[in-house]
C-alpha positions in Angstrom: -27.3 -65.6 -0.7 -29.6 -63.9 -3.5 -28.3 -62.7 -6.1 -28.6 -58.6 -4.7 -27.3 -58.9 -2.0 -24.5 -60.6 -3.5 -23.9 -57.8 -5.7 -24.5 -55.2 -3.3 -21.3 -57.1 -1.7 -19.5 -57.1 -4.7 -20.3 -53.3 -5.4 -19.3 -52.5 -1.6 -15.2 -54.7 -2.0 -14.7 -53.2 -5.5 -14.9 -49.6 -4.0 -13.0 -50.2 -0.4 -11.2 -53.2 -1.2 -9.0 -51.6 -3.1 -5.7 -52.0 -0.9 -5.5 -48.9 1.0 -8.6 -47.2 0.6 -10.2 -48.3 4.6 -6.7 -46.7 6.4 -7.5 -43.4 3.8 -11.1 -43.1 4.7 -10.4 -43.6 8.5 -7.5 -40.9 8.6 -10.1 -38.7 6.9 -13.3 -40.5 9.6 -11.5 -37.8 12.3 -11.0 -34.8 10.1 -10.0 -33.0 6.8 -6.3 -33.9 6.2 -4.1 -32.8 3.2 -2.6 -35.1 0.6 1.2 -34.7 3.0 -0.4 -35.0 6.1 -2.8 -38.5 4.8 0.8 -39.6 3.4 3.1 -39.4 6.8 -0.3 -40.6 8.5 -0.6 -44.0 6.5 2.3 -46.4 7.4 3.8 -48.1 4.2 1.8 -45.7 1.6 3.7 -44.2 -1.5 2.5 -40.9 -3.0 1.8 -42.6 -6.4 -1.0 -45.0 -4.8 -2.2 -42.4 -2.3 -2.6 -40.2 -5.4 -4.7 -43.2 -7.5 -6.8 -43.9 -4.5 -7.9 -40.6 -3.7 -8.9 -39.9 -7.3 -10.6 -43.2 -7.2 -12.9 -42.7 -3.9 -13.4 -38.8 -5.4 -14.4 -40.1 -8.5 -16.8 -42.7 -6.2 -18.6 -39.8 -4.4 -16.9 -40.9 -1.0 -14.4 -37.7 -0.5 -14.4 -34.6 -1.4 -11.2 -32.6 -2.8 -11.3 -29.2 -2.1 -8.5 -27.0 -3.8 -7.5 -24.2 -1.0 -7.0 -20.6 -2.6 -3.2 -20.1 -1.4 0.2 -19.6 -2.9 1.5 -22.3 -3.3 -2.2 -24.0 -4.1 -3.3 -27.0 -1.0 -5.3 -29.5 -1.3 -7.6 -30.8 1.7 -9.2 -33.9 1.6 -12.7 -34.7 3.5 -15.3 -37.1 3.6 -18.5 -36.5 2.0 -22.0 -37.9 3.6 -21.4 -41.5 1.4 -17.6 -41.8 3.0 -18.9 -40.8 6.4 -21.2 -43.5 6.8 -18.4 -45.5 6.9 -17.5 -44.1 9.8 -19.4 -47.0 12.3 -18.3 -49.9 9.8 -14.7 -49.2 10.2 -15.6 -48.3 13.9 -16.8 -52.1 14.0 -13.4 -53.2 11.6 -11.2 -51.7 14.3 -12.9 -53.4 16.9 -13.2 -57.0 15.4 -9.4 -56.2 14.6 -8.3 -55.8 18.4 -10.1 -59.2 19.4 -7.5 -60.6 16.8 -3.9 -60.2 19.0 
């Protein structure tokens, strides 16, 4: 494999492969969600690691945090143009997963 592409792989696992990261961005592939409903969504996730990896794929441009003027303050989570062109490769994840049982 030459040595891009190889690190255009590399680049690609160190941002999703986090563990994680795929089940938040497909939640978020259907609509905006906030940080309660992405946590009773996402079997086996505690709020400490849902917290780290939506910072992490904010800071990476992939979703967007937008704080919701109300009392108490919300948060709503959504994914920006980079994170929705996920959308057909977890499409395709999901799909290749269901030939596997």
């Amino acid at each position: 494999m030459p040595k891009k592409q190889l690190c255009s792989v590399h680049k690609a696992i160190n941002l999703l492969g986090n563990k994680w990261a795929i089940l938040i961005i497909h939640r978020l592939c259907s609509e905006k969600q906030g940080f309660n409903q992405l946590l009773k969504g996402i079997e086996g996730i505690n709020p400490r690691a849902l917290s780290v990896r939506l910072k992490e794929l904010a800071e990476n441009g992939l979703i967007f945090k937008t704080v919701l003027p109300s009392s108490p303050p919300q948060v709503e989570y959504s994914l920006t143009p980079s994170g929705a062109s996920l959308k057909s490769i977890i499409s395709q994840l999901g799909k290749w997963g269901e030939k596997l049982d």
